[in-house]
C-alpha positions in Angstrom: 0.0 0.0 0.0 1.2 3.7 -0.5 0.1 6.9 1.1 -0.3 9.7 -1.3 -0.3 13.6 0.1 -0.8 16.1 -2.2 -0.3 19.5 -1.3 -2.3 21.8 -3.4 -4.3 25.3 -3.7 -7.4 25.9 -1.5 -9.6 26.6 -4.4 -8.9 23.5 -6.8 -9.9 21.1 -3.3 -13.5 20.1 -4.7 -12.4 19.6 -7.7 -9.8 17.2 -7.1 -11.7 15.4 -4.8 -14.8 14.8 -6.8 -12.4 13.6 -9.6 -11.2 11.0 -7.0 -14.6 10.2 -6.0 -15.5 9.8 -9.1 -11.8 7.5 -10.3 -13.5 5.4 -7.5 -10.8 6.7 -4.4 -13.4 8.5 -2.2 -11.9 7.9 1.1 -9.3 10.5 1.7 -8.4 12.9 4.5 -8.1 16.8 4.2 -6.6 19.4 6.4 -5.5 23.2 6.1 -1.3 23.7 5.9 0.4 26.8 5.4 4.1 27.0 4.3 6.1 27.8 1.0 7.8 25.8 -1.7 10.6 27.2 -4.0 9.8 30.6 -4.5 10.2 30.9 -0.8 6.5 32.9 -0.6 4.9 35.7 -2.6 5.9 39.3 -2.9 2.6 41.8 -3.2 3.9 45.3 -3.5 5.9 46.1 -0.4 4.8 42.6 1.3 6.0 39.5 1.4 4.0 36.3 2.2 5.7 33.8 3.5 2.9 31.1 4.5 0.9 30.9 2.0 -2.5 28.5 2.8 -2.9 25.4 1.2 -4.4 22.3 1.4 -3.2 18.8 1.9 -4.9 15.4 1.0 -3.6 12.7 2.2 -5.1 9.0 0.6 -4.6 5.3 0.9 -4.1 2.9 -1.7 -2.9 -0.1 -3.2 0.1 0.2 -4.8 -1.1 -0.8 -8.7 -3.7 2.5 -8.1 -0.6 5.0 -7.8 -0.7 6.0 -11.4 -4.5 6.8 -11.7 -4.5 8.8 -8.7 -1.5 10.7 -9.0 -2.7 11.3 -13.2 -6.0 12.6 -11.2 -4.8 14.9 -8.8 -2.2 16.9 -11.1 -4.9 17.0 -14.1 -7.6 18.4 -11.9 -5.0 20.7 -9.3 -3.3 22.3 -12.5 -3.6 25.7 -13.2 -4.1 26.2 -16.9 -2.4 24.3 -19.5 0.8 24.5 -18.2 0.9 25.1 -15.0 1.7 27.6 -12.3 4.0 28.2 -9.3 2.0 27.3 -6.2 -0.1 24.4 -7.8 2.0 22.3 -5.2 3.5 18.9 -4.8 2.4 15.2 -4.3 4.4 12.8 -2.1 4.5 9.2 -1.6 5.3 6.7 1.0 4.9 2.9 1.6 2.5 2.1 4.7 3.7 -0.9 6.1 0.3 -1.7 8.2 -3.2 -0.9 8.4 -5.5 -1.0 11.8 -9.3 -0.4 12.2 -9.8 1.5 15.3 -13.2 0.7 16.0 -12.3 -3.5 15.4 -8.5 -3.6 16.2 -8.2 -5.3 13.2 -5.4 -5.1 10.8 -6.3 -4.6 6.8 -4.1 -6.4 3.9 
């Protein structure tokens, strides 16, 4: 299994996860970040932002799905055509074990 967390904008959030939903991957989990990539935050004028707001999801899955859902997220998070600064990033990681709280029991 692999754990996919996508940092992205705050307004493209529905839209990536009803595209997810609708791939078949509704189960994910979504909280508010703050922080900067590259361009080390945004200059407005005289004022520099240096937490910008974001989103991250963070999903489940088995490891043949990592294709489809990582094609999903950056087709429905991009910003145009090509892209913009601040459309974020997607990580992965390998999840070794799986519990049910409610059952104790551990998933495959």
């Amino acid at each position: 299994m692999l754990m996919i967390k996508a940092i992205i904008r705050p307004e493209k959030v529905e839209s990536v996860l009803s595209a997810l939903s609708n791939a078949g991957f509704p189960a994910v989990t979504k909280y508010d970040v703050v922080g900067r990539g590259k361009q080390q935050g945004l200059q407005v004028g005289s004022i520099h932002y240096d937490e910008i707001p974001k989103e991250m999801l963070m999903i489940v899955i088995n490891d043949t799905d990592k294709d489809e859902v990582i094609d999903t997220i950056i087709r429905t998070a991009k910003t145009g055509e090509e892209g913009a600064f601040g459309d974020g990033k997607i990580f992965t990681a390998p999840v070794d074990e799986v519990y049910t709280i409610s059952t104790g029991s551990k998933e495959l």
